[in-house]
N, CA, C and O atoms as a Maestro MAE file, in Angstrom:
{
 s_m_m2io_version
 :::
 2.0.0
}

f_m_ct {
 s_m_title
 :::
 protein
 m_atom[296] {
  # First column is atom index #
  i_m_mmod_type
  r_m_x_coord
  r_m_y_coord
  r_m_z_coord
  i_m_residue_number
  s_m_chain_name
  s_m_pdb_residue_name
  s_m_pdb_atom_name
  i_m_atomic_number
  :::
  1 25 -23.360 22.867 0.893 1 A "UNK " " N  " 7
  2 3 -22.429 23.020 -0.215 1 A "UNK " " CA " 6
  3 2 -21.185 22.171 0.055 1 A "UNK " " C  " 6
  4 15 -20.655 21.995 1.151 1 A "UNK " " O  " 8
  5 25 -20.927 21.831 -0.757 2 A "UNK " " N  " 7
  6 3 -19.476 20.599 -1.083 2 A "UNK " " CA " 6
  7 2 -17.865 21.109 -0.686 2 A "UNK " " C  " 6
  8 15 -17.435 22.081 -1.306 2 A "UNK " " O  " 8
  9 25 -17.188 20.603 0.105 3 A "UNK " " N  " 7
  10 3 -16.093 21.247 -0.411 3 A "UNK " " CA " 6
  11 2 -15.533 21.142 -2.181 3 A "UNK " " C  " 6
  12 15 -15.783 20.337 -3.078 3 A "UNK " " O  " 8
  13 25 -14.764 22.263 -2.112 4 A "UNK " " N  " 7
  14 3 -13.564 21.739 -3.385 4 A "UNK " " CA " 6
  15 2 -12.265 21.419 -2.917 4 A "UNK " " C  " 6
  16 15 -11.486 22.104 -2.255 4 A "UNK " " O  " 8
  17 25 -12.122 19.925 -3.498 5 A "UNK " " N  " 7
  18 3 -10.744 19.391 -3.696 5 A "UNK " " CA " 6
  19 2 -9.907 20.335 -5.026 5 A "UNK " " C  " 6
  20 15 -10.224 21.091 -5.944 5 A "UNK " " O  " 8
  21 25 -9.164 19.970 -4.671 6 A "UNK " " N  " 7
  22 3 -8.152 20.840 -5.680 6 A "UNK " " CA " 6
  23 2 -7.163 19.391 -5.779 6 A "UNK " " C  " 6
  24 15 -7.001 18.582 -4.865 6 A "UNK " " O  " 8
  25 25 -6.690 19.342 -6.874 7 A "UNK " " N  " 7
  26 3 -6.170 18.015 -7.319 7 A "UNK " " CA " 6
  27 2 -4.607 18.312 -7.348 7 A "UNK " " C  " 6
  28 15 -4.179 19.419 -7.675 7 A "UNK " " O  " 8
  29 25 -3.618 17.040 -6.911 8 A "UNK " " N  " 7
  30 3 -2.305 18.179 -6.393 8 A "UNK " " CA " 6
  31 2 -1.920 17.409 -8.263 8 A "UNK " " C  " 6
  32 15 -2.693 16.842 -9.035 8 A "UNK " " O  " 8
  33 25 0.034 17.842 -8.457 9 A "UNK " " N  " 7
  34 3 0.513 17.632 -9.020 9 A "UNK " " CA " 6
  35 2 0.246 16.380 -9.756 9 A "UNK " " C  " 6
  36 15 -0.189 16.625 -10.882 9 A "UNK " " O  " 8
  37 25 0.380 14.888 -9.451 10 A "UNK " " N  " 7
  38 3 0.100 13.883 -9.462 10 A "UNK " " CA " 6
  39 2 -0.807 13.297 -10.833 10 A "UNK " " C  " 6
  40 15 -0.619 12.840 -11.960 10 A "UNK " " O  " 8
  41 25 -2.108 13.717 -9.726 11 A "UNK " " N  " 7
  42 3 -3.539 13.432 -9.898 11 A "UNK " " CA " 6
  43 2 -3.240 14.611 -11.530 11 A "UNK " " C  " 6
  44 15 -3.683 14.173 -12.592 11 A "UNK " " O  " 8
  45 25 -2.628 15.771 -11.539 12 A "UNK " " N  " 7
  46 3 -2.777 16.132 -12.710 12 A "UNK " " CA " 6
  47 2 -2.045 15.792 -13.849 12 A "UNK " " C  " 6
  48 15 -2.336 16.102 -15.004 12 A "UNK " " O  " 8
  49 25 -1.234 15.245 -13.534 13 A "UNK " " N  " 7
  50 3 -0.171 14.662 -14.577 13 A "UNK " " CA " 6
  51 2 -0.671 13.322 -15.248 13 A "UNK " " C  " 6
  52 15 -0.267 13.025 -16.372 13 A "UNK " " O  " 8
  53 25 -1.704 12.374 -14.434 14 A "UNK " " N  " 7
  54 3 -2.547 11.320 -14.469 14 A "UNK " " CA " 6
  55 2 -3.182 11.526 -15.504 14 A "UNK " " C  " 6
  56 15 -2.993 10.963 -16.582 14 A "UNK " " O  " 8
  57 25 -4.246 12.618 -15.176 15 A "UNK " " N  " 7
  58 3 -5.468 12.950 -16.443 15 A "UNK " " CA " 6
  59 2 -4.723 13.460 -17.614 15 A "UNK " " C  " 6
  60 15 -5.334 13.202 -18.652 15 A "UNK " " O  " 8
  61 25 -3.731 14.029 -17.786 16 A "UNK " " N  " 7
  62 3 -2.892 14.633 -19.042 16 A "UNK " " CA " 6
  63 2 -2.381 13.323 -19.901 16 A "UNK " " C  " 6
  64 15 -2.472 13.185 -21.120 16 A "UNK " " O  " 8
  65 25 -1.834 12.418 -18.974 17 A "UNK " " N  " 7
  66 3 -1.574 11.153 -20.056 17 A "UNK " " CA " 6
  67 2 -2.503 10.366 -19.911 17 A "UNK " " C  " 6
  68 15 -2.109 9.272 -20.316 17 A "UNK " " O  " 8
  69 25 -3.621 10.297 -19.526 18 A "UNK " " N  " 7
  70 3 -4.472 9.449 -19.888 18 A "UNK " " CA " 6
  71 2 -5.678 10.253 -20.298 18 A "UNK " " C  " 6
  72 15 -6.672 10.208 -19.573 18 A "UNK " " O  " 8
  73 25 -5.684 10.996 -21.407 19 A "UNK " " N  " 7
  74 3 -6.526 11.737 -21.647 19 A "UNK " " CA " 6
  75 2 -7.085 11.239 -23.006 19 A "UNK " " C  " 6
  76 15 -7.629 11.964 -23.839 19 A "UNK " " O  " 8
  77 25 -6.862 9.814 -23.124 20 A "UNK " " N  " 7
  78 3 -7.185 9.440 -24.631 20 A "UNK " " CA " 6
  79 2 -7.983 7.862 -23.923 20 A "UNK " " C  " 6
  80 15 -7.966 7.579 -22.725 20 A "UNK " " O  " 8
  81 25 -8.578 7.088 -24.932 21 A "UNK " " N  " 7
  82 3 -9.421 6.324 -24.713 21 A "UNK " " CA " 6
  83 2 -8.550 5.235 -24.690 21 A "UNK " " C  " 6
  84 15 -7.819 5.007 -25.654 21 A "UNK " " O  " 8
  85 25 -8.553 4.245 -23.267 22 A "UNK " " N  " 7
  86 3 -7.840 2.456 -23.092 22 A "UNK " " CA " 6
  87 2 -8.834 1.734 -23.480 22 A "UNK " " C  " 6
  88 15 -10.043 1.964 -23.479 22 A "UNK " " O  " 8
  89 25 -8.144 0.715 -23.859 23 A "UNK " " N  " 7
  90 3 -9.009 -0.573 -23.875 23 A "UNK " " CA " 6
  91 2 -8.872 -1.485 -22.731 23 A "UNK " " C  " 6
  92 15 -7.879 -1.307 -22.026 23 A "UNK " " O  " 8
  93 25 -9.738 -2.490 -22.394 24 A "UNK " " N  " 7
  94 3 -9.179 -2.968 -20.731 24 A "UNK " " CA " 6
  95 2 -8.169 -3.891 -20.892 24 A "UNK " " C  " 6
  96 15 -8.032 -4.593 -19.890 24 A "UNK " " O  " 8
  97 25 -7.202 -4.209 -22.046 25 A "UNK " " N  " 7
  98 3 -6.217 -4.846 -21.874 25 A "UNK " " CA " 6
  99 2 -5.121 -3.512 -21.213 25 A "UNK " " C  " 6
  100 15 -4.258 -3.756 -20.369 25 A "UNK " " O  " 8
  101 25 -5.326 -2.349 -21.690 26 A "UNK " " N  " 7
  102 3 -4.504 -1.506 -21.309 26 A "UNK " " CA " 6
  103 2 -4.574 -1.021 -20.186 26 A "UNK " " C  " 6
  104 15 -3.645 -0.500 -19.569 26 A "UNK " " O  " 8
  105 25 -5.979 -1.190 -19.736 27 A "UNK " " N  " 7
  106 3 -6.112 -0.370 -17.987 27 A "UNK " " CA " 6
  107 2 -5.930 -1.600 -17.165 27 A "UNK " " C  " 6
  108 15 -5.812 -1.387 -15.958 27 A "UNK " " O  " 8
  109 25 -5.870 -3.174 -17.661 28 A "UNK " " N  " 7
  110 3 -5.426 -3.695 -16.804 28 A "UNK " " CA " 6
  111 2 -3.784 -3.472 -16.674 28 A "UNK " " C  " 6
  112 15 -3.303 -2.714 -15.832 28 A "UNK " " O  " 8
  113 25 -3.267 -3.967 -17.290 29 A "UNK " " N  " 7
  114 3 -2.131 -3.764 -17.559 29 A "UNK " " CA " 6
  115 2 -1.710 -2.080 -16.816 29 A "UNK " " C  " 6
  116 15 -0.646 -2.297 -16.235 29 A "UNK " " O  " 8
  117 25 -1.916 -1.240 -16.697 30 A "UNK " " N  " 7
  118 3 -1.279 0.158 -16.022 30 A "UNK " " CA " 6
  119 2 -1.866 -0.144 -14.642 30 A "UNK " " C  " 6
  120 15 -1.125 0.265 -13.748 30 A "UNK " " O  " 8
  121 25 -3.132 -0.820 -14.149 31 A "UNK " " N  " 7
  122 3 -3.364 -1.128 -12.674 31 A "UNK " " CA " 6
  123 2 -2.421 -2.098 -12.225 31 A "UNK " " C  " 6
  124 15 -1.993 -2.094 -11.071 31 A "UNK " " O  " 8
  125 25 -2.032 -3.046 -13.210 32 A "UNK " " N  " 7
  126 3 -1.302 -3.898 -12.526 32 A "UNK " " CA " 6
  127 2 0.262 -3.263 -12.196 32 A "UNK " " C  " 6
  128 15 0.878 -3.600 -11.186 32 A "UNK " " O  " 8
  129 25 0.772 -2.357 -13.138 33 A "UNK " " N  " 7
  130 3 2.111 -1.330 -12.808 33 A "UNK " " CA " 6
  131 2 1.616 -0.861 -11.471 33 A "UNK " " C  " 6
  132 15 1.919 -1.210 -10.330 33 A "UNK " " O  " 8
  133 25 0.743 0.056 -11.948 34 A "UNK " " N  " 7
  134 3 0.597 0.414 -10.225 34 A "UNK " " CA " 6
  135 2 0.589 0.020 -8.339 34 A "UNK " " C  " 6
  136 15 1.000 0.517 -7.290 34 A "UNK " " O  " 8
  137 25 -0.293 -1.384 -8.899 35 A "UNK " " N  " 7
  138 3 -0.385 -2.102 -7.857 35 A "UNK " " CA " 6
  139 2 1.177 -2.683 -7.554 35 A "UNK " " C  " 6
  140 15 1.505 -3.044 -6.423 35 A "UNK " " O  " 8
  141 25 1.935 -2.718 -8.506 36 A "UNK " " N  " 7
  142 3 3.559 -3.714 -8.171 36 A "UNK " " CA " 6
  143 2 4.450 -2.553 -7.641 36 A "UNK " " C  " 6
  144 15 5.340 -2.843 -6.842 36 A "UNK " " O  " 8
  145 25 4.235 -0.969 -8.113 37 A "UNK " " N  " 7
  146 3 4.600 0.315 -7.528 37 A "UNK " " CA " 6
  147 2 4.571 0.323 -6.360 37 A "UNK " " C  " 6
  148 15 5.572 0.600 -5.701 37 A "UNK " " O  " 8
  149 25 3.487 0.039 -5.858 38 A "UNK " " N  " 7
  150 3 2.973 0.586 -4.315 38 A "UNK " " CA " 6
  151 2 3.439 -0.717 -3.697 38 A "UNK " " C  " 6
  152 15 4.136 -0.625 -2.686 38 A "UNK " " O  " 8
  153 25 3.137 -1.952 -4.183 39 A "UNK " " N  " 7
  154 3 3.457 -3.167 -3.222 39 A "UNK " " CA " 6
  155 2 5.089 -3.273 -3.104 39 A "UNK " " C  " 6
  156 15 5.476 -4.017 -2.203 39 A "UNK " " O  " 8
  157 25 6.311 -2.495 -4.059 40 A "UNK " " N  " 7
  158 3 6.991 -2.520 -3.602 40 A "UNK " " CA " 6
  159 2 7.752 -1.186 -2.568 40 A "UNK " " C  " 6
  160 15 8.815 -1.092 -1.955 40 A "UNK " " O  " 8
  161 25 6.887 -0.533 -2.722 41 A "UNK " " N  " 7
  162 3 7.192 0.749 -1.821 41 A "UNK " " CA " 6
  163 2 6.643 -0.192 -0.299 41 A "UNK " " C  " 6
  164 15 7.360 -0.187 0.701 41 A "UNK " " O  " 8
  165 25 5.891 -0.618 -0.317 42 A "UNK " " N  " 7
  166 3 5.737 -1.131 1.383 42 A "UNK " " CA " 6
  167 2 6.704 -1.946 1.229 42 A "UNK " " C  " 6
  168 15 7.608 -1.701 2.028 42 A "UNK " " O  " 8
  169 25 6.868 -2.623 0.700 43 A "UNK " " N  " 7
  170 3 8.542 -3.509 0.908 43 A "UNK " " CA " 6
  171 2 9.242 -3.404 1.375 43 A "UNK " " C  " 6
  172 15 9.813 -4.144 2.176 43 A "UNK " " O  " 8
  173 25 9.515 -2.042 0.886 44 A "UNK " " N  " 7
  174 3 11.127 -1.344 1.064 44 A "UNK " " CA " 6
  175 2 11.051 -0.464 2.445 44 A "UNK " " C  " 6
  176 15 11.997 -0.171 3.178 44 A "UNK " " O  " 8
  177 25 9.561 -0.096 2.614 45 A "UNK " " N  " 7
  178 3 9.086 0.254 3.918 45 A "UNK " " CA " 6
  179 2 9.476 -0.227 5.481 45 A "UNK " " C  " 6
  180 15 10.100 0.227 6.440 45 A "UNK " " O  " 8
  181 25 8.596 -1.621 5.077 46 A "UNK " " N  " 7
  182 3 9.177 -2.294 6.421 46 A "UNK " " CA " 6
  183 2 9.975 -3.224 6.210 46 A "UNK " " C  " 6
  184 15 9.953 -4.140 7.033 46 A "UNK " " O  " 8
  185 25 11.191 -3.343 4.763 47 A "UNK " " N  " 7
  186 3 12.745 -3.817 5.397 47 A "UNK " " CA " 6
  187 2 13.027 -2.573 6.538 47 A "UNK " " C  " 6
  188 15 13.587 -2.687 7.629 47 A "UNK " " O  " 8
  189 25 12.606 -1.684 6.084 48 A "UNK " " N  " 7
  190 3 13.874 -0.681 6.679 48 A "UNK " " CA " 6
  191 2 12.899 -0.320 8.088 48 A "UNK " " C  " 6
  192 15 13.331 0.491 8.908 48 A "UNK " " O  " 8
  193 25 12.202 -0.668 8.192 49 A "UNK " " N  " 7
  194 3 11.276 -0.687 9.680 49 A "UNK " " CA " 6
  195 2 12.056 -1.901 10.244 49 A "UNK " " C  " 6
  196 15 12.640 -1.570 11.277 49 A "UNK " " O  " 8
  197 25 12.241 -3.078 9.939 50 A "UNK " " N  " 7
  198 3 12.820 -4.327 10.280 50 A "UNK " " CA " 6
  199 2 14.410 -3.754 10.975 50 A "UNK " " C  " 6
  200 15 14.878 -3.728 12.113 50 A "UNK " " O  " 8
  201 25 14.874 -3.356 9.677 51 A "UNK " " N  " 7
  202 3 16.239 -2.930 9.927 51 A "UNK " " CA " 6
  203 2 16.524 -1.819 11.176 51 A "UNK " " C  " 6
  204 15 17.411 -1.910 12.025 51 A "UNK " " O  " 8
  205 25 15.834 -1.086 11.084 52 A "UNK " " N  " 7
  206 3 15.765 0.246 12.405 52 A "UNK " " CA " 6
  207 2 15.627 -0.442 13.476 52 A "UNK " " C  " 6
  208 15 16.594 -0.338 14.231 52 A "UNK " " O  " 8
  209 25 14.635 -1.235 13.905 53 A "UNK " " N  " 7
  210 3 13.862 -2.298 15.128 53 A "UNK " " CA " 6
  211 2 14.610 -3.153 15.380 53 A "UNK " " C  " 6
  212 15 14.616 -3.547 16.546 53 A "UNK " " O  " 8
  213 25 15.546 -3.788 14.389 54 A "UNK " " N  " 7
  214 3 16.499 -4.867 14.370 54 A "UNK " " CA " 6
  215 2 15.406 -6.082 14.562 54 A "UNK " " C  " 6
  216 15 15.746 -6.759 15.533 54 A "UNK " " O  " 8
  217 25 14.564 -6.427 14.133 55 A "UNK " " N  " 7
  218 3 13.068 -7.251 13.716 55 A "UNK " " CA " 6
  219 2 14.191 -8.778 13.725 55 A "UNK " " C  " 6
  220 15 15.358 -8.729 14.112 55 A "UNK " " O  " 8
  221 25 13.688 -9.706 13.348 56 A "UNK " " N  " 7
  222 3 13.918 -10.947 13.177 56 A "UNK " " CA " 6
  223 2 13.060 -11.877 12.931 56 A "UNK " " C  " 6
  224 15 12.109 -11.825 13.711 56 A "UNK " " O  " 8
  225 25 12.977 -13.045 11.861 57 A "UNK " " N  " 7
  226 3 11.439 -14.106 11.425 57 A "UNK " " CA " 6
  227 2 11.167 -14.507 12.893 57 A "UNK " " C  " 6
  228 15 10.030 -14.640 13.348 57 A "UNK " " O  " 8
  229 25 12.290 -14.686 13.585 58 A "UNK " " N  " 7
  230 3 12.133 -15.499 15.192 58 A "UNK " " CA " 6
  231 2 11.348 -14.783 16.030 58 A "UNK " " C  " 6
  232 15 10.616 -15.326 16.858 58 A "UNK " " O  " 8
  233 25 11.460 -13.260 15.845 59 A "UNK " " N  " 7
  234 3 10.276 -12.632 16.863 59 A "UNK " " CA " 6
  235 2 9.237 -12.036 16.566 59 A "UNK " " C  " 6
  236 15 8.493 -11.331 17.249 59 A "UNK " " O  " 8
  237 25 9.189 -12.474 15.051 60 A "UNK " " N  " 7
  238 3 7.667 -12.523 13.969 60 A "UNK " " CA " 6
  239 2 6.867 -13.576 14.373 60 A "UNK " " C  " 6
  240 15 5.643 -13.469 14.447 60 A "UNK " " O  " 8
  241 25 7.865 -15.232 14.810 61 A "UNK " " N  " 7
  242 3 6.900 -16.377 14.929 61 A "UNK " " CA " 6
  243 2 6.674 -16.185 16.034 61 A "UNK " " C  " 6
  244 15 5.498 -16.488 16.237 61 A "UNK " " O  " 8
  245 25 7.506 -15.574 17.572 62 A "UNK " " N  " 7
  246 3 6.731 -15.627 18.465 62 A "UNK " " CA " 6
  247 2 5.801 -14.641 18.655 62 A "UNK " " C  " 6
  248 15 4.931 -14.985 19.455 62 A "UNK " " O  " 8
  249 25 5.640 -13.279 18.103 63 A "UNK " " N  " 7
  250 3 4.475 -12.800 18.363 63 A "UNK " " CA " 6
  251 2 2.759 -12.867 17.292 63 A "UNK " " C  " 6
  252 15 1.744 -12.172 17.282 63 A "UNK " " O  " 8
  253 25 3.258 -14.189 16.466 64 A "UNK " " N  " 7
  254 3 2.393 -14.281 16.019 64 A "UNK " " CA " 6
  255 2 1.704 -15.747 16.864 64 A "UNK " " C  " 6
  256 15 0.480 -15.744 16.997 64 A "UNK " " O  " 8
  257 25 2.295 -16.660 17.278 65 A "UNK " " N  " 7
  258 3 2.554 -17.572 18.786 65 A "UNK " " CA " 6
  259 2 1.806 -16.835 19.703 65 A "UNK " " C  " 6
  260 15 0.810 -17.510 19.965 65 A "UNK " " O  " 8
  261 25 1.788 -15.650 20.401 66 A "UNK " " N  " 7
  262 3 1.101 -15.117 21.340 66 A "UNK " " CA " 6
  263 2 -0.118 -14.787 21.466 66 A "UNK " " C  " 6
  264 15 -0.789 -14.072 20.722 66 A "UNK " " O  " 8
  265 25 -0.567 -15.586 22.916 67 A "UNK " " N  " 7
  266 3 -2.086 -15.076 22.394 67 A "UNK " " CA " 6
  267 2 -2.299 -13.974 23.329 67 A "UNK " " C  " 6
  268 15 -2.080 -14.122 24.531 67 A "UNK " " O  " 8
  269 25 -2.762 -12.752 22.776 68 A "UNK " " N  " 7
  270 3 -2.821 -11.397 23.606 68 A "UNK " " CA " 6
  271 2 -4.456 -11.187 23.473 68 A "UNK " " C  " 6
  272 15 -4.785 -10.021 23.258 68 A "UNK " " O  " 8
  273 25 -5.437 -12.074 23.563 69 A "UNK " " N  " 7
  274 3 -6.754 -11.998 23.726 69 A "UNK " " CA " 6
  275 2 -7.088 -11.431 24.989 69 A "UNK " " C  " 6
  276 15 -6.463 -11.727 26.008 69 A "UNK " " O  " 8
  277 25 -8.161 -10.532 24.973 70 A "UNK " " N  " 7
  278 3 -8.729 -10.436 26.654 70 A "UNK " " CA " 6
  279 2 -9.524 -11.534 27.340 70 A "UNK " " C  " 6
  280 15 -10.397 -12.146 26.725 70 A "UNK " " O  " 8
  281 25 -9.278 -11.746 28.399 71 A "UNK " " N  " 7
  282 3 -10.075 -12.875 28.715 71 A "UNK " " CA " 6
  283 2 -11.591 -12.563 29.091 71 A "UNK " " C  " 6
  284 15 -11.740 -11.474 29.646 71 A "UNK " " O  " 8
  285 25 -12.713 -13.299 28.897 72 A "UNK " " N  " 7
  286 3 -13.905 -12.817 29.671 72 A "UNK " " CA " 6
  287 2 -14.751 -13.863 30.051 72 A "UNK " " C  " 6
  288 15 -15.172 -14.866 29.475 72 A "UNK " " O  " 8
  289 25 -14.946 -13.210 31.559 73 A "UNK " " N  " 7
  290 3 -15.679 -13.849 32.131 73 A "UNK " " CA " 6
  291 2 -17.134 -13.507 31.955 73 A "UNK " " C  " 6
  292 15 -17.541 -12.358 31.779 73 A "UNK " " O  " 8
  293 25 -18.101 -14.879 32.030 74 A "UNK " " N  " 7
  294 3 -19.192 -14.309 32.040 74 A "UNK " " CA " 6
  295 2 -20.091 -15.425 33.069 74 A "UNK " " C  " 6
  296 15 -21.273 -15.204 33.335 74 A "UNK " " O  " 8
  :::
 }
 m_bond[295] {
  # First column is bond index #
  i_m_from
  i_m_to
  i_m_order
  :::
  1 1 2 1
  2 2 3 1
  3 3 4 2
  4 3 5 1
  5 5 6 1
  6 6 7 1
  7 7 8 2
  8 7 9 1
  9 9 10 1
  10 10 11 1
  11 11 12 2
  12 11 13 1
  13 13 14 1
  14 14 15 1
  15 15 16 2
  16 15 17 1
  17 17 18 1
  18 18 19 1
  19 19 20 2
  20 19 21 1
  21 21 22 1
  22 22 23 1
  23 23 24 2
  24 23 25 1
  25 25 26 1
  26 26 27 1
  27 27 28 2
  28 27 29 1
  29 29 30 1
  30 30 31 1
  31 31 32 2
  32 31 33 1
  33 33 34 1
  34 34 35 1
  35 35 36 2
  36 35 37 1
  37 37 38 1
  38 38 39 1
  39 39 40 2
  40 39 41 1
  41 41 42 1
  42 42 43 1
  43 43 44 2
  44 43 45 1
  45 45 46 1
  46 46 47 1
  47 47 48 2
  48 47 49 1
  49 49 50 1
  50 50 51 1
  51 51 52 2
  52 51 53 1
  53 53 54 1
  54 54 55 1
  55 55 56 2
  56 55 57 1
  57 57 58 1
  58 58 59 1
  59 59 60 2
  60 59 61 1
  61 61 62 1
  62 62 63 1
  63 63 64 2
  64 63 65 1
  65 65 66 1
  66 66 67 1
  67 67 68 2
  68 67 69 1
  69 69 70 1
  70 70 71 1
  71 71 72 2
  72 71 73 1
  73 73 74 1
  74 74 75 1
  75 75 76 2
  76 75 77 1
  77 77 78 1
  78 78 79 1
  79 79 80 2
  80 79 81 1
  81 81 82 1
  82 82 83 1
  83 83 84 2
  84 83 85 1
  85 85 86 1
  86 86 87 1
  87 87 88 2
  88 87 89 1
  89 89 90 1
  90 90 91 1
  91 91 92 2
  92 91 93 1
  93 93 94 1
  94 94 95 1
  95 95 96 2
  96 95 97 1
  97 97 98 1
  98 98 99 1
  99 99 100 2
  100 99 101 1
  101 101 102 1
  102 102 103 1
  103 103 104 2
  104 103 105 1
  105 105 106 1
  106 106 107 1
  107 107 108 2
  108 107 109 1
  109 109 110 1
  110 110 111 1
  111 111 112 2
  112 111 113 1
  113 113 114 1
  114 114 115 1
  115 115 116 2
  116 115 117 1
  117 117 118 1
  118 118 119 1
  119 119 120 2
  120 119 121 1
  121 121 122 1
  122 122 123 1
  123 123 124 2
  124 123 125 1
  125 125 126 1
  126 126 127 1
  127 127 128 2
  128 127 129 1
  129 129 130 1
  130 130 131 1
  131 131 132 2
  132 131 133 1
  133 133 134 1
  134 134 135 1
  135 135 136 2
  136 135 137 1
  137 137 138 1
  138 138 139 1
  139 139 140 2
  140 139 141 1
  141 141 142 1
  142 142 143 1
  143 143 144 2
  144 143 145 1
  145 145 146 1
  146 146 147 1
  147 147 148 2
  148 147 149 1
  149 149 150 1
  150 150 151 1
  151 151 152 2
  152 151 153 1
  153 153 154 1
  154 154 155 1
  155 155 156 2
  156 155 157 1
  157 157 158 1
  158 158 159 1
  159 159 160 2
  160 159 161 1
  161 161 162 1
  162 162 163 1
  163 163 164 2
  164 163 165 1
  165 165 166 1
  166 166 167 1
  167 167 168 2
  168 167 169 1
  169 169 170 1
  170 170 171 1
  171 171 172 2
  172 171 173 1
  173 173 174 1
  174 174 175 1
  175 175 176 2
  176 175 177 1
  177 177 178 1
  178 178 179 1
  179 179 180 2
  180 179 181 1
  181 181 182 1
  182 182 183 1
  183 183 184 2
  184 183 185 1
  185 185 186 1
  186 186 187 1
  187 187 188 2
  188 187 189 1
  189 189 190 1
  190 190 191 1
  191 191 192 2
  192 191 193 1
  193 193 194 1
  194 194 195 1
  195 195 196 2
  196 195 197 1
  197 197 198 1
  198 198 199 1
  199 199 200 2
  200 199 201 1
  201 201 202 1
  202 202 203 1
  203 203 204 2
  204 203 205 1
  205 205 206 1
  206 206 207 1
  207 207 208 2
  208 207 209 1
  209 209 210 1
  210 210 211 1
  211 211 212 2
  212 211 213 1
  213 213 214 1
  214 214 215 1
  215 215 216 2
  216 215 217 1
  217 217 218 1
  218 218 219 1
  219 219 220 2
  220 219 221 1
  221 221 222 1
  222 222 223 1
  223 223 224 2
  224 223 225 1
  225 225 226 1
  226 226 227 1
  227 227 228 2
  228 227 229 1
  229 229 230 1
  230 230 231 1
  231 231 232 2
  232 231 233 1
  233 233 234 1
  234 234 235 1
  235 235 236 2
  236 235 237 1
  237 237 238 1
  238 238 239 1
  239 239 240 2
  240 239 241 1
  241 241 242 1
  242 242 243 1
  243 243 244 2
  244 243 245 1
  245 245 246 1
  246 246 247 1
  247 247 248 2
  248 247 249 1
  249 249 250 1
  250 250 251 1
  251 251 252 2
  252 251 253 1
  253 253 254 1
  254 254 255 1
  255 255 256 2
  256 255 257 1
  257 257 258 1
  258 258 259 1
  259 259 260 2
  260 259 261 1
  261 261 262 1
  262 262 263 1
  263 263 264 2
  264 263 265 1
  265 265 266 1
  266 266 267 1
  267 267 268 2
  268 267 269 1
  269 269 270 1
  270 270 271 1
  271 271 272 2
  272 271 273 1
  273 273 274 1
  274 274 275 1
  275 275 276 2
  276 275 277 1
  277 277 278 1
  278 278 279 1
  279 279 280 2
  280 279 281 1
  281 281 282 1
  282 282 283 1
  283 283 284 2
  284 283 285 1
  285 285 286 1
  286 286 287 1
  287 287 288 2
  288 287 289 1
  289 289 290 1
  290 290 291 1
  291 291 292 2
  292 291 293 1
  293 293 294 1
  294 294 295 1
  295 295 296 2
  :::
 }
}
């Protein structure tokens, strides 16, 4: 037997306004809101990860510069 999910706040407020029929100009268009939602929530994420760490592009290029491979012998 399956669990049950129980759907929080969200997820129910979702199906209530979209409880009528899109056309795919319209569901593209609300995926693309969404997707610019979330891509700017990581944004704002790791400025402020940057900012806490005190980050810098200079120690972005060198650890992207580093090679941290394992070596193997065979």
């Amino acid at each position: 037997m399956e669990a049950v999910t129980k759907l929080n706040s969200m997820q129910m407020f979702m199906l209530k306004i979209f409880d009528r029929q899109l056309n795919s100009k319209q569901e593209q268009e609300i995926k693309q809101l969404l997707a610019e939602y979330f891509a700017k929530q990581i944004d704002e994420e790791m400025d402020e990860i940057w900012e806490t760490r005190g980050l810098s592009q200079k120690e972005l290029d060198k650890g992207l510069n580093t090679h941290k491979r394992t070596k193997y012998t065979h």
